[in-house]
C-alpha positions as CSV (number, residue, x, y, z in Angstrom):
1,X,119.8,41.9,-54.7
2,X,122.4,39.0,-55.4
3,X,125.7,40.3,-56.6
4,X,128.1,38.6,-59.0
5,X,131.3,36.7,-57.3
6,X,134.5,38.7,-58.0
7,X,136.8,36.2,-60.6
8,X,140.3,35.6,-59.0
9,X,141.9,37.5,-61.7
10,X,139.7,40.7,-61.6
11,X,140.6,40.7,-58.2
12,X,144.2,40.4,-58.0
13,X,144.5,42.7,-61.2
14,X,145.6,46.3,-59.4
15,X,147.4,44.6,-56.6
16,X,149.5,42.8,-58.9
17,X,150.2,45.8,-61.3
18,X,151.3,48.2,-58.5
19,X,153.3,45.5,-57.1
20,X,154.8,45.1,-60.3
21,X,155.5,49.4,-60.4
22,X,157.0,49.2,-57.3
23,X,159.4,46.2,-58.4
24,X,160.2,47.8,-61.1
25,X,161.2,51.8,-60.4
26,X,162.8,50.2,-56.8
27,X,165.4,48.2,-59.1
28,X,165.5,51.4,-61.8
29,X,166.5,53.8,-58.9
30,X,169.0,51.1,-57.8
31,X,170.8,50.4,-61.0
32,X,170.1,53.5,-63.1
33,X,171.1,56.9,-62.7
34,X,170.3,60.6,-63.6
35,X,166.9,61.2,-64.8
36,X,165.5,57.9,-64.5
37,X,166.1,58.4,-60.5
38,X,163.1,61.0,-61.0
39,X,160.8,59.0,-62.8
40,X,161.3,55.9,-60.2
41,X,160.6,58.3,-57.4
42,X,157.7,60.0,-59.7
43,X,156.2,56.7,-60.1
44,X,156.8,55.5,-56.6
45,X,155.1,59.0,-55.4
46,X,151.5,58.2,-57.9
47,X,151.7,54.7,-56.1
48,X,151.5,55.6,-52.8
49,X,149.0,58.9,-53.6
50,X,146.6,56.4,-55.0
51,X,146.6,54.1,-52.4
52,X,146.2,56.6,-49.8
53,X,143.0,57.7,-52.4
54,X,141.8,54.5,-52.6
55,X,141.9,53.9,-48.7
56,X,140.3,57.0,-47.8
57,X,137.4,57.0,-50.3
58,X,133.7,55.9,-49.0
59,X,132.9,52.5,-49.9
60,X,129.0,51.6,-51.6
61,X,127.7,48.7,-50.9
C-alpha cells in the first residue's frame, strides 16, 4: 500500500503550536501576575500531559 508523503507544513503544525503555548504562558507567568500565573501554569500543565499522551500511545502503521 503506498502512502501519501507528509507536506512540510502538516508536519510541523502541532510542534510549532505547542512551541508557540509554551512561549507564550512562560513570558505571561513572567510579566503578569495574579490569576493569569494559574492559567500559564494550567496551560503549561495540558502541554506536557499531552505530550506525555502522545509519547506513550501505540503507534499504527
Amino acid at each position: 500500500m503506498k502512502t501519501r508523503p507528509l507536506i512540510r507544513s502538516r508536519t510541523w503544525a502541532i510542534p510549532s503550536i505547542l512551541a508557540a503555548l509554551t512561549l507564550l504562558s512562560l513570558v505571561i507567568a513572567l510579566i503578569v501576575d495574579g490569576i493569569w500565573d494559574s492559567l500559564a501554569s494550567a496551560v503549561l500543565a495540558g502541554i506536557l500531559i499531552y505530550m506525555t499522551y502522545e509519547g506513550f500511545r501505540p503507534r499504527t502503521t
